[in-house]
N, C-alpha and C positions, 0 to 999 in steps of 0.2 A: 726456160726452154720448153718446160713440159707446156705451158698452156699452148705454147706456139703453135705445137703439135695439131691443134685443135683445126686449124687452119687447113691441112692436111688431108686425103683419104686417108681411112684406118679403119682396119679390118677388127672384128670380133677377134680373132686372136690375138691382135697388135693389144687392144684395151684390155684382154685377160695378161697378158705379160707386164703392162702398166701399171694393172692392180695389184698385183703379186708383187713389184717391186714394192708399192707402198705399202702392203702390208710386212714385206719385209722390215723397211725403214720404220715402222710404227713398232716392230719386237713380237710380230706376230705369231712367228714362229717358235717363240718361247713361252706360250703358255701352255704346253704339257706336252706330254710323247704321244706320240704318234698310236691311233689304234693297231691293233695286233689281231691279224688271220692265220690262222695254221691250218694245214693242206693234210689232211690224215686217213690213213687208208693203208691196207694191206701189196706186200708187194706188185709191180707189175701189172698197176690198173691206173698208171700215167698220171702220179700225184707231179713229179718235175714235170715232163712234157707241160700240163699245165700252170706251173708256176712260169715256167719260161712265156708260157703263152699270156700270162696274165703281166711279167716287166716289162716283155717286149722283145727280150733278147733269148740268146742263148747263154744260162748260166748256170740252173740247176742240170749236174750229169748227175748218172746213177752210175755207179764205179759196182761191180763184183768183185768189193774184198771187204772180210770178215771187220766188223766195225764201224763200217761208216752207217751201219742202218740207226746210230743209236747218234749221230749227230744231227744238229738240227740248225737249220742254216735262215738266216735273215736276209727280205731283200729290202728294198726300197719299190714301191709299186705305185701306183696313180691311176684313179681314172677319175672323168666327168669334173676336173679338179680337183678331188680331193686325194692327199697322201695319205700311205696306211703301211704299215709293215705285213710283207708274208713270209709266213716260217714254212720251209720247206722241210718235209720229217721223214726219216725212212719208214719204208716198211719193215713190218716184224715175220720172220716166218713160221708157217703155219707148222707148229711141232708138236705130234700127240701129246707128247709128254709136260712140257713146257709151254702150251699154247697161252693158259690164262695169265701165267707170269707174264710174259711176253707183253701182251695185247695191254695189262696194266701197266708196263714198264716205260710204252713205249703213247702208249694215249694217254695216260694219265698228265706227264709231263708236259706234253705240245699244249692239252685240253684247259690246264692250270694254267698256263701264260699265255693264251689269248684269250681277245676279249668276243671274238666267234670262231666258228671253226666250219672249215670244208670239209667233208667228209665224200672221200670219191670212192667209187663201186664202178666196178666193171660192167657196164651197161651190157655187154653180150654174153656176158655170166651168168650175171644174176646175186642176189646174196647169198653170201657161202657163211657155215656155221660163225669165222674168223669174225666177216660182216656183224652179222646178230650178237658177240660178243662186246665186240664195241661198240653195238650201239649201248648199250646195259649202261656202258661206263659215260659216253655221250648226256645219255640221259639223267644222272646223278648228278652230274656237273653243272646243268642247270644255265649251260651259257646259250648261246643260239647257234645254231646247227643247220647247216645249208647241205643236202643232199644231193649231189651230185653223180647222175650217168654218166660216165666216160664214155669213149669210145661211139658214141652213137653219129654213126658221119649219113645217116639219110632219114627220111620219116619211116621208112619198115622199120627201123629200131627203135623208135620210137612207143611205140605199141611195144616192146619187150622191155623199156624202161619204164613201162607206167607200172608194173609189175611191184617196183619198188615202193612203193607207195605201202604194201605191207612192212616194211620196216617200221614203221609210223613214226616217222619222222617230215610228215609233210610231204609237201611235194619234191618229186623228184625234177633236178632240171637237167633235159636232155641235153648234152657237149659234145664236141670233139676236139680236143684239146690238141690233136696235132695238125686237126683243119682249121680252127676257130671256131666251128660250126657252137650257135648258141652262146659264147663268150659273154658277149658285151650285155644279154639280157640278166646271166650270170651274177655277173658284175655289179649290174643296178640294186641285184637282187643284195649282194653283199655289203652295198652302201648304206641300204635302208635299214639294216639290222645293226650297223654299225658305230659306239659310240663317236662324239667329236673327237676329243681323247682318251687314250686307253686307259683304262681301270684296273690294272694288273701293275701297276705302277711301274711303268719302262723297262719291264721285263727284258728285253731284247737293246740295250743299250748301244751306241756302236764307241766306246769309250774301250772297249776291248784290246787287245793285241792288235799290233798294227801290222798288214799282211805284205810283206814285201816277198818277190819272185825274184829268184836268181835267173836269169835270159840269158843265153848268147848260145853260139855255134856250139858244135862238139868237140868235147878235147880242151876248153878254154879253161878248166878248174873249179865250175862251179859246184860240183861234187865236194871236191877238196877245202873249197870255201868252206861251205856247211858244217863240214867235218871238224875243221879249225874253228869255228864258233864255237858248236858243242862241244867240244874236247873230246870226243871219242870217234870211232871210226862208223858213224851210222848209216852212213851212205857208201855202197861201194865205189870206189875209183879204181882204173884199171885207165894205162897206157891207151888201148882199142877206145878211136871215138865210139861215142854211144851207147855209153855202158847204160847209162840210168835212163828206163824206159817210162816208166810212171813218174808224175809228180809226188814227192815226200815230202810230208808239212813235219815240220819240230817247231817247238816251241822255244828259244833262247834268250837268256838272259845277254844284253849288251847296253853298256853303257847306263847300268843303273834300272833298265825297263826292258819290260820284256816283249821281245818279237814272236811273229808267226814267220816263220823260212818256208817258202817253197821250193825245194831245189825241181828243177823240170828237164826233161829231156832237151838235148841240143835243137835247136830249129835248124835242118840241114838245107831246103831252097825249101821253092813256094809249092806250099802244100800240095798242090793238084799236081805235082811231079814227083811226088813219094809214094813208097807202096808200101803194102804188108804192115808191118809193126811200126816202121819209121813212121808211115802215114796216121799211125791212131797215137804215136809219140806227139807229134806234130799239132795234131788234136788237143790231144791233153793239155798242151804245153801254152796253146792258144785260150784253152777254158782256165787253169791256172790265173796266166796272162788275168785275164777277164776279174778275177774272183783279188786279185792283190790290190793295194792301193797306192805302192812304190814300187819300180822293177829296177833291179840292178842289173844293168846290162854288163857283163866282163866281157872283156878284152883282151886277146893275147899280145902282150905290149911287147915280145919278142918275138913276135910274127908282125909282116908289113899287113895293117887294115886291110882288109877283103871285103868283097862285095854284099858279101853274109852277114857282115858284122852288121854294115849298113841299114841293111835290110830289116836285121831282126833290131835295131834301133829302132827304127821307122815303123816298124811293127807295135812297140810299144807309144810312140806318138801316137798313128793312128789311132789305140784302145782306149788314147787317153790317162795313160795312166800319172803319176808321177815318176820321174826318170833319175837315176845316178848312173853316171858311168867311171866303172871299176878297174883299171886298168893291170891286169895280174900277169905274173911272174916278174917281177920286177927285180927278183932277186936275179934274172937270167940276164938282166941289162947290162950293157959298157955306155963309153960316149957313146961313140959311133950310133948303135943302135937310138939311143935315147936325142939324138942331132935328125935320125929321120923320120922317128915319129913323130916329132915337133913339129916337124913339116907336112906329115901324112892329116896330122889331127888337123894345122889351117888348113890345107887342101879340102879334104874330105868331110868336113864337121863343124863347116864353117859355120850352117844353118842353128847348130846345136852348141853356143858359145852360152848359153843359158841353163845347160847341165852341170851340173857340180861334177867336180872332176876328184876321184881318189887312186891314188897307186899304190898297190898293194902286192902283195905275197900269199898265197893259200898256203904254199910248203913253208914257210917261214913264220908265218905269220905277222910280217913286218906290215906295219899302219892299218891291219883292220880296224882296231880300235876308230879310227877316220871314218868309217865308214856311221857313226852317231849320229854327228853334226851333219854331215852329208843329207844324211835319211829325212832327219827332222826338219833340215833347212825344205827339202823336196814336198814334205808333206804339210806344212805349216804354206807355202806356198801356192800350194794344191786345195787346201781350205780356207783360202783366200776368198773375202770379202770385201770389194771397194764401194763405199757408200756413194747413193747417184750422184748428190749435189759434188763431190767432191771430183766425179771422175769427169764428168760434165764441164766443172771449173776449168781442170785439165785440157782436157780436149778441146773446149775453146781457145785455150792459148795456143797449144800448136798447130791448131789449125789457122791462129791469126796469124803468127810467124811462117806458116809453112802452108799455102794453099793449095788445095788440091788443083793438077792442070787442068789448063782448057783443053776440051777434048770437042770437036764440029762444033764451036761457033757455043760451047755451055761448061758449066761450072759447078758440078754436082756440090749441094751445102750439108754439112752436117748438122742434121736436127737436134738429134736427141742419140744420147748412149744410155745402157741401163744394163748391167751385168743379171741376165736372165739365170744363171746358178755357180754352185765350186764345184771343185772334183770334176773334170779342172774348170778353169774359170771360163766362161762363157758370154761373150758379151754380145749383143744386139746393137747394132747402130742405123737409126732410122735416119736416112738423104733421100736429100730429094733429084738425084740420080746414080747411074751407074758408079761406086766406087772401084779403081782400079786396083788389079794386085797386089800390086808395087806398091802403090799407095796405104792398101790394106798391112802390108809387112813393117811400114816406116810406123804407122801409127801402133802394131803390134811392139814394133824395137822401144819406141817412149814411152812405151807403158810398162815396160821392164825396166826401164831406167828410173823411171818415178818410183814405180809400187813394187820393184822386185821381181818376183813370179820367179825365181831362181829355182828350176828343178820341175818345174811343169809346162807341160803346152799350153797354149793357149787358144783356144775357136774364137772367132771373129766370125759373124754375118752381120751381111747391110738388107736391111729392107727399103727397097727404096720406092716413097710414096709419093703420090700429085697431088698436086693443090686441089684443093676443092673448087667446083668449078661454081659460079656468081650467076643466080637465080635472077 
């Protein structure tokens, strides 16, 4: 099917996603970890801003509480083709007394596990003694070192970032990291210094703790969940929805391995109708969201399904993430109740027959132990890899049993499929017309039936191409 293609218009991007499957299927992606960039600088000169600018999204926040300056956080980044790791690192602060411990405690560490480093300065500052201290330790280190102006969003600042050039550390590259201004030449800049794979030997592994978010409305128990994992009372619970405003990670042992919990504030409606605290709860609870790689949606299974629940479901769809749903108080159940949510769940979650389903007890503790196989089955599903020839094979057959309809007088064909990435699964399918939605959902449903996907979404796009036209 792939040659067929050939037949086809296809775009430079269409042949970069063709090549990349086949170096996938060749085991390409297994000859070594990935390079490693760490992002290093003194508070409040937009080391996150720009990490965020350089994944794409919004993921690095800078939270104001004691401790997280000393965490150091991994993304996944790209450009120009190539993947690399960047460690996002906090700032240290600037303390008479304790400055040098600091500035070594906290650059020495980021500096040792990668294999370059950004080093950001406040372009409308200037270098401050903090600056010049790290460079000292920069320099020892002997890795490559890209200097970087922040803050500079026009060419008058420009002229106050050449300034920097006494650091002597090379040249300074002018940015703004909350405009993009200067990014992408940045970037080229970090490629070129950049081994193929990293020399720190996988420093930054992602074999870690797996990060699951507890989600749902206020008042649902996810507090009390947490609590009954860890065995003590770490999280306050309090009858009044919305007690817990910030997200709180623990670390818990379950089922043999150990998890990362985010317990998060309730998502109470859609953002842009919250105010005050709720509004920056709502935040968090979305950047959280963002940063897990399973959410545990709960459920009040003695309250009838609400529109919230919905919602903050569909919230986690959308993010992508991998999904369980927890169905809690279970202990508060009779028939009665348990006869209408059987009914509420076809009704309303019909779309969602592909989420592993647990009922549980926070106050009791009755079946979290379920929640294990749940998790695992969600994220094993979610690093799902279906090899092309195989999914192709597939797909052929149902699409020979099951055609797609005629729509004015044509017959869109399916060309070619090729699972473009996991986390969650992703697939591309190249026709040679409009595929319809519907159409799209049935070929989604037998792809769950074949290969599982039990606990995650799935993206589907069609590109759909012409024939080449005869010269």
């Amino acid at each position: 099917m792939r040659a067929g293609l050939e037949d086809f218009e296809l775009s430079e991007e269409d042949r970069l996603l063709l090549e990349r499957d086949a170096d996938v299927l060749d085991g390409g992606d297994a000859e070594g970890p990935l390079p490693v960039v760490a992002v290093v600088g003194r508070p409040n000169v937009g080391k996150s801003t720009l990490v965020n600018r350089i994944i794409g999204r919004r993921e690095a926040v800078v939270e104001d509480v004691p401790g997280v300056t000393r965490d150091r956080v991994a993304y996944d980044a790209e450009w120009a083709g190539r993947r690399f790791t960047l460690v996002d690192t906090g700032g240290w602060e600037v303390d008479a007394t304790g400055i040098h411990l600091r500035v070594a405690e906290q650059a020495e560490v980021a500096v040792e596990l990668a294999d370059a480093v950004l080093f950001v300065v406040d372009g409308t500052v200037g270098a401050t003694d903090t600056d010049e201290a790290v460079v000292k330790l920069l320099r020892r280190s002997k890795k490559p070192v890209i200097l970087v102006a922040n803050k500079v969003d026009d060419q008058r600042g420009e002229a106050d970032a050449a300034a920097l050039w006494g650091l002597g550390l090379g040249e300074p590259w002018p940015v703004s990291a909350l405009h993009g201004r200067g990014s992408g030449d940045l970037l080229d800049e970090v490629l070129s210094v950049l081994p193929e794979y990293s020399q720190v030997g996988g420093a930054y592994q992602r074999g870690g703790p797996r990060r699951v978010a507890l989600v749902g409305r206020p008042n649902v128990g996810k507090s009390s969940l947490l609590n009954k994992l860890i065995g003590s009372e770490r999280v306050v619970v309090d009858d009044v929805a919305g007690t817990t405003r910030d997200p709180v990670d623990e670390l818990v042992e379950l089922g043999g391995k150990l998890w990362r919990f985010v317990d998060t504030a309730g998502i109470r409606r859609r953002v842009h109708q919250t105010r005050g605290a709720d509004f920056y709860a709502s935040l968090r609870t979305q950047t959280a969201l963002e940063k897990a790689e399973v959410a545990v949606v709960l459920v009040d299974a003695s309250a009838p399904i609400t529109e919230q629940d919905i919602r903050v479901i569909q919230q986690v769809v959308d993010s992508g993430r991998a999904l369980v749903l927890a169905y809690n108080k279970w202990d508060l159940m009779d028939e009665d109740r348990r006869y209408y949510l059987e009914r509420e769940i076809d009704q309303d979650m019909v779309q969602l027959t592909w989420a592993p389903r647990v009922n549980v007890s926070a106050r009791t503790g009755r079946a979290v132990e379920r929640l294990v196989p749940a998790l695992e089955t969600a994220l094993d599903s979610w690093d799902r890899r279906i090899q092309t020839g195989r999914l192709n094979a597939f797909l052929g057959e149902v699409v020979a049993a099951h055609p797609h309809p005629v729509r004015g007088g044509k017959q869109p064909r399916i060309l070619f499929a090729t699972q473009a990435s996991t986390r969650p699964p992703r697939f591309v399918i190249f026709a040679s017309g409009f595929i319809e939605a519907g159409y799209r959902r049935f070929l989604e449903r037998k792809l769950r039936e074949e290969f599982g996907f039990d606990g995650t979404p799935i993206e589907m796009s069609v590109r759909v191409r012409e024939k080449r036209k005869k010269r």
